[in-house]
C-alpha positions in Angstrom: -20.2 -22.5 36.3 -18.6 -25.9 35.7 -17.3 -25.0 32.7 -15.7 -21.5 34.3 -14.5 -23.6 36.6 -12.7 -25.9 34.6 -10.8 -23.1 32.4 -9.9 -21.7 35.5 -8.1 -25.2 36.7 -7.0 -25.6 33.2 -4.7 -21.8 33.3 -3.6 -22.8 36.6 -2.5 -26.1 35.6 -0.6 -24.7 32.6 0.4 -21.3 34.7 2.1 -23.4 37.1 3.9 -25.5 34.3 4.9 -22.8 32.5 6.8 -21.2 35.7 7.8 -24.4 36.1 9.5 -24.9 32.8 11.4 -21.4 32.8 12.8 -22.3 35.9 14.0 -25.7 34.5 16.2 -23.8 31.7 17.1 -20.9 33.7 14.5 -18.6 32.1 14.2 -15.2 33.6 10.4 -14.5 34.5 9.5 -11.7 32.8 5.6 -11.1 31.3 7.2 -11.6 28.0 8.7 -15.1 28.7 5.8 -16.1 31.0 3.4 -15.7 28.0 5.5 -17.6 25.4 5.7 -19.9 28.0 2.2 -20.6 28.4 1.3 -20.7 25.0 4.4 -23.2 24.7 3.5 -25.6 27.9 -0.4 -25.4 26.5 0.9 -26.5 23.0 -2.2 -23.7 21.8 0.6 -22.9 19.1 1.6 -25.9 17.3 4.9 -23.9 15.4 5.7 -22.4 18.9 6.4 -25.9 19.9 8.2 -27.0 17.1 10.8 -24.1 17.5 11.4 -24.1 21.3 11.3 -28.2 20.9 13.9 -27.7 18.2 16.5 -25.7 20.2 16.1 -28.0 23.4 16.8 -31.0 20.8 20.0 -29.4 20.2 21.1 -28.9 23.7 21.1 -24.8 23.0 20.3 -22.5 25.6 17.2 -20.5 25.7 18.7 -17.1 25.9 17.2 -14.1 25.8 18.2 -13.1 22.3 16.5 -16.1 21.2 13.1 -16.2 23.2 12.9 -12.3 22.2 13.1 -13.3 18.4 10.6 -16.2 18.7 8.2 -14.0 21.0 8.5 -11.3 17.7 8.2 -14.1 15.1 5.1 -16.1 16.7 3.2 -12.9 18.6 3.7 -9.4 18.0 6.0 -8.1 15.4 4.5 -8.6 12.3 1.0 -7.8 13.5 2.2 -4.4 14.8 4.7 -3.0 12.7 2.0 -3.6 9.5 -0.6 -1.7 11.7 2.0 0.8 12.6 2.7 1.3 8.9 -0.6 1.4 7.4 -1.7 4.3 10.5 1.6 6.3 9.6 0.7 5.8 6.2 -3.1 6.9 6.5 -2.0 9.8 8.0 0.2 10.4 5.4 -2.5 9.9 3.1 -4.5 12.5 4.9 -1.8 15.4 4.9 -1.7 15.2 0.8 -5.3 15.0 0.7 -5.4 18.5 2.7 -2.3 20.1 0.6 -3.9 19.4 -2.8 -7.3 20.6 -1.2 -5.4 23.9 -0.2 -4.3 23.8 -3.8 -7.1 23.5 -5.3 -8.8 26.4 -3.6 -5.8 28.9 -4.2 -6.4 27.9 -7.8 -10.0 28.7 -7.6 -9.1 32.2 -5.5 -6.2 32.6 -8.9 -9.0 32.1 -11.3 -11.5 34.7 -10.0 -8.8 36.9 -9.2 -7.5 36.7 -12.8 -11.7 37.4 -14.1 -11.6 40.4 -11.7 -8.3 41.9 -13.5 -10.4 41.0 -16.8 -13.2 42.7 -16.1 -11.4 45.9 -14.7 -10.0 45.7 -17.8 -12.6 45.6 -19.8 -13.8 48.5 -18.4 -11.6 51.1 -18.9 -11.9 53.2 -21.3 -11.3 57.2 -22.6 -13.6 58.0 -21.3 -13.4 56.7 -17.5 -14.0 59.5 -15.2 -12.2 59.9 -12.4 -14.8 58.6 -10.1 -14.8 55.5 -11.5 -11.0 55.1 -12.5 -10.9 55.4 -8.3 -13.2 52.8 -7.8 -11.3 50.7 -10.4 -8.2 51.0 -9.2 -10.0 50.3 -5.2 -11.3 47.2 -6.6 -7.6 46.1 -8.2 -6.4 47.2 -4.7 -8.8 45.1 -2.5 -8.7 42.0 -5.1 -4.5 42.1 -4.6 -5.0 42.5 -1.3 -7.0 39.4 -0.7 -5.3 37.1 -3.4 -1.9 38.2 -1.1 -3.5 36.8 1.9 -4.7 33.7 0.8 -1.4 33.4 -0.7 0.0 33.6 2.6 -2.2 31.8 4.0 -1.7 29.1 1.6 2.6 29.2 2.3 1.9 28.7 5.9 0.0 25.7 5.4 1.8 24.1 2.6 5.2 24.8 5.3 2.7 23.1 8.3 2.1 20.1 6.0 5.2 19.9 4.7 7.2 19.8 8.2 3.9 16.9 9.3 4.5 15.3 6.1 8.1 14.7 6.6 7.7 13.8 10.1 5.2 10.8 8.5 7.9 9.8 6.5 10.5 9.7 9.0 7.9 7.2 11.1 7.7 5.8 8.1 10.8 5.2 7.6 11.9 3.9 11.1 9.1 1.5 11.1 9.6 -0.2 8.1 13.5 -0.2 9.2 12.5 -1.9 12.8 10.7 -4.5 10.3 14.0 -5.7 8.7 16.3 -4.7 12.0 17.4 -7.3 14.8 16.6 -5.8 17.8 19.6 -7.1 19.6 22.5 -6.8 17.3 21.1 -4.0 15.1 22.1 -6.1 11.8 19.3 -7.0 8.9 17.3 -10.1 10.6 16.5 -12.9 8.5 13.9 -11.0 6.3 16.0 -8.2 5.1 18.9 -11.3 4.4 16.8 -13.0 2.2 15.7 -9.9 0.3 19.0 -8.4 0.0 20.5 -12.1 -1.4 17.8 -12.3 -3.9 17.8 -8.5 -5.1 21.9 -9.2 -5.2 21.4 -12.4 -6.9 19.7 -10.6 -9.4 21.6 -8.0 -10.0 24.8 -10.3 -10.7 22.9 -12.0 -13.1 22.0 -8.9 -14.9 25.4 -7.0 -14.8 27.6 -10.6 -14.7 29.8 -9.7 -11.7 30.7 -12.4 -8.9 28.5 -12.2 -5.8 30.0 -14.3 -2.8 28.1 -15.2 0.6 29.6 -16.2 4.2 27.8 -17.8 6.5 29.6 -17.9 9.9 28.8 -19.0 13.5 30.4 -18.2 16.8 32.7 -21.2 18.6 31.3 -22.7 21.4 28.8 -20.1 21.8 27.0 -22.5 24.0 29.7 -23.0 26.5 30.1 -19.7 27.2 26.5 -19.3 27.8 26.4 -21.8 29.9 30.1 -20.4 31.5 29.0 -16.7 32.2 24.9 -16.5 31.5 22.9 -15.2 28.5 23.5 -11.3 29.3 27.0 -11.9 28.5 26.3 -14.0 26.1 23.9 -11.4 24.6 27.0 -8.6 24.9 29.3 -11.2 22.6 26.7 -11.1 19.8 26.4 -7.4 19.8 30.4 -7.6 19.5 30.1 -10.0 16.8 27.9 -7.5 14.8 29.8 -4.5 15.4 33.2 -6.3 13.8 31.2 -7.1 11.0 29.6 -3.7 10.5 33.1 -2.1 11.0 34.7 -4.4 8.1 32.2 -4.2 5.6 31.4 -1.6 2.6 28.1 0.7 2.1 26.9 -1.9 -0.3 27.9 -5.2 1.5 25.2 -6.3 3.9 25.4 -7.8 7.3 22.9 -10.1 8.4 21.8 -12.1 11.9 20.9 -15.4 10.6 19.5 -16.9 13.3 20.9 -17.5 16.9 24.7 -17.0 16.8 25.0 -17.3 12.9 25.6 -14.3 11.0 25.9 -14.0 7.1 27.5 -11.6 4.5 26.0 -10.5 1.4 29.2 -9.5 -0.9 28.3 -8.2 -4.2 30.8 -7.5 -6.6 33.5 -9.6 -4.9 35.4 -12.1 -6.1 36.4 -15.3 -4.2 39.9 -14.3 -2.9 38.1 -11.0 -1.7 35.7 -12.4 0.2 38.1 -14.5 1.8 40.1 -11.8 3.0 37.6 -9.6 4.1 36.0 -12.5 6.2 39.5 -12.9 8.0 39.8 -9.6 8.7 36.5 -9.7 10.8 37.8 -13.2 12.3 41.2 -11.2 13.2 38.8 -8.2 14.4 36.6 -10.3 16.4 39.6 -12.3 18.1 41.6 -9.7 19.2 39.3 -8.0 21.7 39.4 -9.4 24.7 36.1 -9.7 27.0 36.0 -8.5 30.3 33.1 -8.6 32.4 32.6 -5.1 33.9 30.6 -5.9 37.0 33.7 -8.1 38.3 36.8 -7.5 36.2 36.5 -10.1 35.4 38.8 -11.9 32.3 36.4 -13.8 29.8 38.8 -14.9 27.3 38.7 -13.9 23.9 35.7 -14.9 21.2 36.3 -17.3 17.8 34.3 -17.5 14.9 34.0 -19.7 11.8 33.7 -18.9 8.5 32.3 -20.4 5.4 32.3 -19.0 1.9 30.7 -20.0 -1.4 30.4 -18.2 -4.4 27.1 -17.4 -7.1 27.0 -19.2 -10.2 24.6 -18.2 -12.5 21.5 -20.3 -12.9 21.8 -22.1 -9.6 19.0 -21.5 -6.7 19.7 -19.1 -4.1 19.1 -22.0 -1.7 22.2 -24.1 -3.1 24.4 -21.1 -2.8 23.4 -20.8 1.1 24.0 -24.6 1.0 27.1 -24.4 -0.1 28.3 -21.8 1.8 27.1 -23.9 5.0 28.8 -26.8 3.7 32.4 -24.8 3.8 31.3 -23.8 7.8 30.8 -26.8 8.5 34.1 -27.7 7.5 35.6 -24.7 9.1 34.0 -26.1 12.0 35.1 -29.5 11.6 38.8 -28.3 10.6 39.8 -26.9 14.3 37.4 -23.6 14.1 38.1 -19.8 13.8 39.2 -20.1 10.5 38.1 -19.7 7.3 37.1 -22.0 4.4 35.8 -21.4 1.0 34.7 -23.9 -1.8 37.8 -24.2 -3.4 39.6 -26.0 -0.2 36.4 -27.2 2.0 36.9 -30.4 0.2 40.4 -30.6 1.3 39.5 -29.4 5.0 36.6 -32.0 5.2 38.9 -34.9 4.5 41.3 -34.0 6.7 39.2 -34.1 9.7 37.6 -37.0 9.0 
């Protein structure tokens, strides 16, 4: 009982702490937030912690774009999108399993209609009266009849399974895509980004054509947080994504970094390229003009930064995304929405300094 008890105090304590602590950094109270809260306030999850600890160091705002992608990376999404991949793929498993069952059988139905034939055959002769020529030719009859069923029988199940089958896939398909999908921008998240850079890494180094990489980050994305509150903030972000997605080719891939950082994956591009292409999604994302539709009200207009680097063969894909940081920060550093590749971050960095 003492022990009861003393749990009981103990999520209390830590229930009250963790309303507590939302209210503090202007948290909506939702079951979602309440639970990473607890498990934060509690410190029952040591790398919980260390992330929410990390974007209070920095004076960031927990919005809901980001306490949505730490609730997926520390609870749920991992977990359940595996599970929901190996059911959809057990049940794929399971409509094969009954087609090449159906197969097999019509094969075995083939075979003993093909000895029936054989034997029929076999039997006929010169010397066949007519009786029996009629009862041959009933027995052909009834075997064609049957093997015509089952055949029919067989093409509605093979169309059943094939229509389930595809629908598996489909599940499949959106599952595994929800796995490498932000939720809130509908770019690759972080995983697909560092798959796509290494499969284009490696395909530069097999076919020796340039690769470039931008890293960019919005300006003052905090302020304006802080100015008009997370929803808004949460509309600039999927603004953001949908200039990048609108200036960028089938084989080009857009990427949410992290928080209001968003990369580009440019295969095949040269540097000069890159650099144009990356100001025409600056030049995209600056001329729209944000108006908040509950008021009217005029928001001003959104800046990025942008920082390019280019592959070179040999070098670890972690120097090339350190490099391409490097010329951000000095777009940052330079006056902001602009942007800076290797060949002049140098220039830019001494400059501001």
């Amino acid at each position: 009982m003492v022990h009861n008890q003393s749990h009981q105090a103990a999520a209390n304590k830590y229930g009250n702490l963790a309303f507590e602590t939302m209210q503090k950094h202007d948290v909506e109270p939702t079951p979602v937030h309440y639970e990473l809260f607890y498990n934060y306030v509690s410190g029952e999850n040591p790398s919980l912690v260390a992330t929410i600890n990390s974007r209070l160091e920095t004076h960031a705002s927990l919005t809901d774009a980001f306490l949505s992608e730490t609730f997926n990376e520390h609870f749920q999404s991992d977990d359940e999108l595996t599970n929901a991949a190996a059911s959809t793929g057990a049940q794929l498993d399971t409509q094969m399993d009954k087609i090449l069952e159906a197969l097999e059988t019509n094969v075995g139905h083939a075979s003993r209609f093909s000895d029936a034939l054989r034997g029929v055959s076999e039997n006929l002769s010169d010397t066949t009266s007519q009786s029996d020529l009629a009862l041959i030719v009933k027995t052909v009859v009834s075997a064609t009849e049957q093997m015509e069923s089952r055949s029919r029988e067989l093409e509605t199940q093979l169309q059943e399974s094939k229509s389930e089958v595809s629908d598996l896939r489909s599940n499949l398909d959106a599952v595994r895509l929800e796995a490498r999908t932000d939720a809130l921008t509908g770019l690759a998240n972080r995983k697909a980004f560092d798959d796509g850079l290494l499969e284009a890494v490696q395909d530069s180094v097999e076919q020796n054509t340039p690769l470039c990489l931008v890293m960019s980050d919005i300006d003052h994305f905090k302020a304006f947080n802080d100015s008009w509150g997370h929803q808004t903030g949460d509309q600039v972000l999927k603004l953001v994504a949908g200039s990048i997605r609108s200036c960028i080719k089938g084989r080009d891939t857009s990427a949410r970094y992290g928080g209001e950082e968003f990369a580009i994956i440019l295969p095949h591009t040269e540097l000069d390229d890159a650099t144009m292409i990356a100001n025409q999604v600056r030049e995209t994302i600056h001329s729209r003009e944000l108006v908040k539709k509950s008021t009217g009200e005029n928001l001003g207009r959104v800046t990025m930064s942008f920082g390019i680097a280019s592959f070179r063969p040999g070098e670890p894909i972690s120097e090339l995304i350190e490099r391409a940081d490097e010329c951000l920060y000095a777009a940052k550093h330079g006056g902001r929405n602009q942007v800076i590749s290797e060949l002049n971050s140098a220039e830019i960095l001494t400059k501001s300094a």
